[in-house]
N, C-alpha and C positions, 0 to 999 in steps of 0.2 A: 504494500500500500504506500501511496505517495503520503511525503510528510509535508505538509501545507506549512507546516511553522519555519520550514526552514528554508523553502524558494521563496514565501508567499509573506515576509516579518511585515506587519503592520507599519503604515503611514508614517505615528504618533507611535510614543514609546505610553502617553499617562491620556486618560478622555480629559476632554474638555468639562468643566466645571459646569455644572449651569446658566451662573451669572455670566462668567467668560463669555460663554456662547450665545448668550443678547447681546453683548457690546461686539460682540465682533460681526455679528450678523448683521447688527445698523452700519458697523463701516463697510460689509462686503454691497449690502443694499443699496448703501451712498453709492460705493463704484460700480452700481451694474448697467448704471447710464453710460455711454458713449462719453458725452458731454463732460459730464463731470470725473471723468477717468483723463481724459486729454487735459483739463484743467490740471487734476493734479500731476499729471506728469511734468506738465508746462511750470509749477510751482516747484516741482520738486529738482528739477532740471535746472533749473536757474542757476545763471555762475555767480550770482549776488547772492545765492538763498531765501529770496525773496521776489515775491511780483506784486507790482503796481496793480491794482486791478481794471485801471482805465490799458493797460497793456495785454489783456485776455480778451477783450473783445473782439479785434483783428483774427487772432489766429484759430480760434475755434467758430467764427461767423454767424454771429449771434448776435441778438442788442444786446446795450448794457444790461437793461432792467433781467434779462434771460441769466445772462451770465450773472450775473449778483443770485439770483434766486438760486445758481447750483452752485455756487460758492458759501451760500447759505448752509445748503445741504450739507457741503462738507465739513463746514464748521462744528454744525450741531453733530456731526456723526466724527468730531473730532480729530479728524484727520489732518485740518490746517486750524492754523492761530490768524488773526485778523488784527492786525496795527492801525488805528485811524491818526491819519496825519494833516493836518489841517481838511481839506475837505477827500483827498483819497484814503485807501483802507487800503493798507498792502498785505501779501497773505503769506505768508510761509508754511510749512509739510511743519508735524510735530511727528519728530522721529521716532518716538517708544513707539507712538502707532501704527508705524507704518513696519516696524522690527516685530509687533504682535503679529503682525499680517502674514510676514512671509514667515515667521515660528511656526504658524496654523498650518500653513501652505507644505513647507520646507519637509525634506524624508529625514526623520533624525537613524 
């Protein structure tokens, strides 16, 4: 008989908590837009580590008002930090969250 434990070793060495696996499922749910997946790339990608958000309207082709409401998204689902400076909000990646992401992901 084939032994499944030893071609076949699990994903995850420990499950996911429960609580874990709401918080991480509002960030997989923030990224499973297009839109808001190419934002944070475009946030996270930055040689500044940060983006203007009058600078994400161009590249993803969107209005403003579009792009702020998935930039919202991401906020609340934690993924980026929001700076207001005088009248723009610049956004940055917060990186535990984004090191949670690929831990979930990742074959340990």
């Amino acid at each position: 008989m084939l032994d499944l434990a030893a071609c076949c070793a699990p994903i995850r060495r420990e499950p996911l908590d429960p609580a874990d696996a709401r918080v991480l499922a509002e960030a997989f749910r923030a990224l499973a837009d297009p839109v808001r997946l190419q934002l944070l790339n475009l946030i996270a990608t930055s040689a500044a580590g940060e983006v203007c958000a009058c600078d994400l309207v161009e590249p993803v082709g969107k209005s403003q008002p579009t792009v702020s409401h998935h930039l919202k998204v991401l906020r609340e689902a934690g993924l980026v930090e929001a700076d207001k400076r005088g009248t723009w909000v610049w956004y940055s990646v917060v990186p535990h969250r984004l090191d949670e992401l690929r831990r979930v992901l990742a074959r340990r």
